[in-house]
C-alpha positions in Angstrom: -30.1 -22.0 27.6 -31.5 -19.2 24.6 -30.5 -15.7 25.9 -29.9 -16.7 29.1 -28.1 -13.5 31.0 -24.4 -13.0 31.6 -22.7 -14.5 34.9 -19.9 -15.6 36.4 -19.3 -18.5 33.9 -20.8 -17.2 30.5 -19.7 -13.5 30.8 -21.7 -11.9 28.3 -24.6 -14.5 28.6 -26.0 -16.9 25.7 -27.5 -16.2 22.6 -30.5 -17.5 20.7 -29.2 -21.4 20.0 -27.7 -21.6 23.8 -23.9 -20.9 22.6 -21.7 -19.0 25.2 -21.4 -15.4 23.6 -18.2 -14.2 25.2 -16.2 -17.6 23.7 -17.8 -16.8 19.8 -16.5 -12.5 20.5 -13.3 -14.1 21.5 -12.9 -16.1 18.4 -14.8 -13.8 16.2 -12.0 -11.4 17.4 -9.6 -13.6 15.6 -11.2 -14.8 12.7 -11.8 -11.0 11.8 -8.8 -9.7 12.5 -6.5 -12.1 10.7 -8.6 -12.0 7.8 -8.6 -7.8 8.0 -4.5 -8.4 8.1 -4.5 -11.3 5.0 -6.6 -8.6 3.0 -4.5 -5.6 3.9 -1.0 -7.6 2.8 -2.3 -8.8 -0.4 -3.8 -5.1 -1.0 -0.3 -3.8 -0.2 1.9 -6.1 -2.3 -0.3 -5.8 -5.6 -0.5 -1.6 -4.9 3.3 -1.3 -4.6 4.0 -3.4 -7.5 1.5 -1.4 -9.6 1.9 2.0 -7.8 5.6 1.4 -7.9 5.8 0.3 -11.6 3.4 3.0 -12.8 5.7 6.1 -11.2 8.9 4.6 -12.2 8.1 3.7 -15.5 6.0 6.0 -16.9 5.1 6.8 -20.3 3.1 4.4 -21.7 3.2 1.6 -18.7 2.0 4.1 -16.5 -1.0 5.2 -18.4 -2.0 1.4 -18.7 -1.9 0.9 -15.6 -3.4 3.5 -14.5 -6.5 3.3 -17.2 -6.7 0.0 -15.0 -6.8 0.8 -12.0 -9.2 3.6 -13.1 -11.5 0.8 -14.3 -11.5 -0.8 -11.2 -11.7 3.0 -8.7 -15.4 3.3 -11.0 -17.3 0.6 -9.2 -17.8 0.8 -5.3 -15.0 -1.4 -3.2 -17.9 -3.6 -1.7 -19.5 -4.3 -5.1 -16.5 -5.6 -6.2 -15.4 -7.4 -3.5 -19.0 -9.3 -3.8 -18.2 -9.7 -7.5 -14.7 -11.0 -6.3 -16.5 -13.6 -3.7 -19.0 -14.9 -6.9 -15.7 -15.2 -8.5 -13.4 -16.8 -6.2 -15.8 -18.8 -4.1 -17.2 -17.9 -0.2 -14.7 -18.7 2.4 -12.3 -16.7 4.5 -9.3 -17.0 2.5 -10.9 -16.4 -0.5 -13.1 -13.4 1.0 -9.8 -11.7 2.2 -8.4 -11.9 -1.4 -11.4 -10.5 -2.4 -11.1 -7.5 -0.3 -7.9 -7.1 -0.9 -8.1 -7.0 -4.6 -11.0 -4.1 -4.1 -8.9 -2.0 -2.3 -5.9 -2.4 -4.3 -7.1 0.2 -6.6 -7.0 2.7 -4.2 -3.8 1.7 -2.8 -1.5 1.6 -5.8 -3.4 5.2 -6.8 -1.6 6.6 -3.4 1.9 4.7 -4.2 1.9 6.1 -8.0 1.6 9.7 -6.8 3.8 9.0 -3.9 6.8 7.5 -6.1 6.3 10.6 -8.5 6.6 13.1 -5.9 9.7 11.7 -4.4 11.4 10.9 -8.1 10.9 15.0 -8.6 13.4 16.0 -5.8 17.4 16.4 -6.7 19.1 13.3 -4.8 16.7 11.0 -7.1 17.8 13.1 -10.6 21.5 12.8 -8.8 21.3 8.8 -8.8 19.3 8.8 -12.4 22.7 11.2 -13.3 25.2 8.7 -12.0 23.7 5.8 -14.1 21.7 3.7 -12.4 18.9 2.1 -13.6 14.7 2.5 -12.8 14.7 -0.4 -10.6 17.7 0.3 -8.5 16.2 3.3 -7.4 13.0 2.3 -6.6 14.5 -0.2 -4.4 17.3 1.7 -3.3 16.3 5.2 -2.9 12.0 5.6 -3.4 11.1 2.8 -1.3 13.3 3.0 1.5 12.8 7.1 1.3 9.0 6.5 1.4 8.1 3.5 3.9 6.9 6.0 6.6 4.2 6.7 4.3 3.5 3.2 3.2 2.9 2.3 6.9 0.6 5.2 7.0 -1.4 4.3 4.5 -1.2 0.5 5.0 -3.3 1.3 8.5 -6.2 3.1 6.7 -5.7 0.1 3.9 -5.8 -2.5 7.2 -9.6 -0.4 8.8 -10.9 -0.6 5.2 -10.3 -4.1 5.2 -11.7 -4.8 8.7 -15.2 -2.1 7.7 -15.5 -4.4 4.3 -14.6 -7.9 5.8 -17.8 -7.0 8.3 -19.8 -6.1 5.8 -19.4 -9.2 3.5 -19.5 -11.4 6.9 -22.8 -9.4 7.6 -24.6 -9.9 3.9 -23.6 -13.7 4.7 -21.0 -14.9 2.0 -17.7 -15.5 3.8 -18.0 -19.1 4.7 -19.7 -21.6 6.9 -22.4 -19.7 9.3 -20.9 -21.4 12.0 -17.8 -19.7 11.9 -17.9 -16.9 14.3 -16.8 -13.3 13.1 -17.9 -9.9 14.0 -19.7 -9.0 11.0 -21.8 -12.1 11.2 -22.9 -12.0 15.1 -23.6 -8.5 14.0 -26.4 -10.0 11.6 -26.7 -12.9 13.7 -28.1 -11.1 17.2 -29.9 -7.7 15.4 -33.2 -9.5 15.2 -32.5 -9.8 19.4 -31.2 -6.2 20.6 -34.5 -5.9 22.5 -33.6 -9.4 24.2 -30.1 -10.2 23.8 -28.4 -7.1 23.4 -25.0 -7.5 23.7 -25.4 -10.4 20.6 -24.7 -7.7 18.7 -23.7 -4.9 20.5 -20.2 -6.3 21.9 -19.0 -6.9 18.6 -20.1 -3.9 17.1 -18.4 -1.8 19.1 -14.9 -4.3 19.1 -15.3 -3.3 15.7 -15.5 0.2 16.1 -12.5 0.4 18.8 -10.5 -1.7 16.6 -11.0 0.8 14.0 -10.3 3.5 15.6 -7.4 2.0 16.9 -5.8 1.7 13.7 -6.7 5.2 12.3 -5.0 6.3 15.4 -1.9 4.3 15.4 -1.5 5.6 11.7 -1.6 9.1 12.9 0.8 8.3 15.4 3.1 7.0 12.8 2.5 9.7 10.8 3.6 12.2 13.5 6.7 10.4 14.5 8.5 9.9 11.4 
């Protein structure tokens, strides 16, 4: 039954084709969430090997890369996660690499200055004195030394992710319709907020706890190490 109101056995009531809202939140839940994590994973990989590259390098490497990643920092993270989509194709997997590749940018810009800050202090110039090599102490000593900050970051990198995953889901181009996600009931139920509120509303505000929620655990990390 179209918008039929919540009770005992649809929680959160129907929406405007008779489906069981409560059942597509709990699924959209997922579907957004796991695609948010896929996105934040492949943002953090490429960033460290750039970030991580570029501050240990140096010299010439560094400024490459970094002319790159300045390239990319020029055009807005949406915009190029659309032009990512039209590359790659619509789907979640491939809207997720997408995202992930538009916040890279950002991401190996905060490892590069990171690495260079921590390759300034005396134990680092001790190791470099005792012979060992660029990569053994970015393995050995920078990343280890620096994965308190990594997790920090990775949680603003992981909201991001979730903010521009809704955003693509709510312009439409991250798969099949039917496929339930946030972003998309979002787009789905705004036409209904004077009927069906909670079409919309419920996930709109999952999405802003879940947010939250991240920013928060980030802080918390950032406190406690």
């Amino acid at each position: 039954m179209q918008f039929a109101p919540p009770t005992l056995e649809h929680g959160l009531g129907m929406d405007q084709l008779g489906r069981d809202v409560l059942s597509r939140v709990v699924w959209g839940t997922r579907s957004s969430l796991f695609g948010a994590a896929l996105s934040t994973f492949f943002a953090v990989g490429l960033g460290l090997m750039l970030g991580g590259a570029a501050g240990v390098l140096g010299g010439w490497v560094e400024w490459l890369l970094m002319r790159c990643v300045d390239v990319l920092l020029s055009f807005p993270g949406l915009l190029l996660a659309l032009v990512a989509v039209a590359i790659l194709g619509d789907g979640r997997w491939p809207a997720s690499v997408a995202i992930g590749l538009s916040l890279t940018p950002m991401y190996a810009r905060w490892i590069r200055a990171m690495m260079l800050s921590i390759r300034e202090t005396l134990f680092v110039e001790a190791v470099y004195a005792l012979g060992a090599s660029r990569w053994r102490v970015l393995w050995h000593h920078l990343l280890p030394n620096s994965m308190g900050q990594i997790a920090t970051m990775s949680t603003v990198v992981y909201a991001r992710a979730l903010t521009n995953g809704a955003a693509l889901d709510f312009l439409g181009v991250t798969g099949s319709p039917s496929v339930p996600s946030w972003g998309r009931m979002i787009s789905e139920g705004r036409a209904f907020l004077g009927i069906a509120p909670l079409i919309a509303v419920v996930p709109g505000v999952l999405l802003t706890i879940s947010v939250i929620s991240v920013m928060e655990l980030g802080d918390f990390w950032r406190i406690r190490r």
